[in-house]
N, C-alpha and C positions, 0 to 999 in steps of 0.2 A: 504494500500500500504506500502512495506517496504521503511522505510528509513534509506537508508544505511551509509550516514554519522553517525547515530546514533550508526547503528549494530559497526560499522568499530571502535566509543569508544571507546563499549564494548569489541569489539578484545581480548584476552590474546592468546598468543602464548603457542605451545606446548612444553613440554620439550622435550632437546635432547635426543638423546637415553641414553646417559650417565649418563646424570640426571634423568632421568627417572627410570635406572635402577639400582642405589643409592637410587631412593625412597624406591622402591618396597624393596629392597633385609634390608633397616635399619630398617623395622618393623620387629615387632616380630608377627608375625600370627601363630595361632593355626588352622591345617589343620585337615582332615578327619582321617589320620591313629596318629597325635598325641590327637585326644579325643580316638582313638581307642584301642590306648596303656594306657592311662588312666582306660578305661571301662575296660580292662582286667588283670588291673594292683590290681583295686580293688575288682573286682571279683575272683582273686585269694585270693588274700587275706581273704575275708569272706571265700572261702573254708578251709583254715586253721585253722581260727577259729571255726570250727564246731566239 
């Protein structure tokens, strides 16, 4: 059986939206088209050298 005084504790509240999107936006993440610019950043390159 749940017990909810217990869950109720554990509680943490969600972030604002504002906070929330201060989280997300202060990392620095590496997406799909920046490994993609990568991969053909270097693959240029080895063509050059050939």
């Amino acid at each position: 059986m749940i017990n909810y005084e217990e869950e109720l504790k554990k509680f943490k509240p969600s972030l604002d939206v504002d906070e929330a999107e201060g989280a997300i936006y202060s990392r620095d993440l590496t997406d799909v088209i920046d490994i993609l610019k990568e991969m053909l950043h270097e693959t240029s390159g080895n063509e050059k050298g050939r």
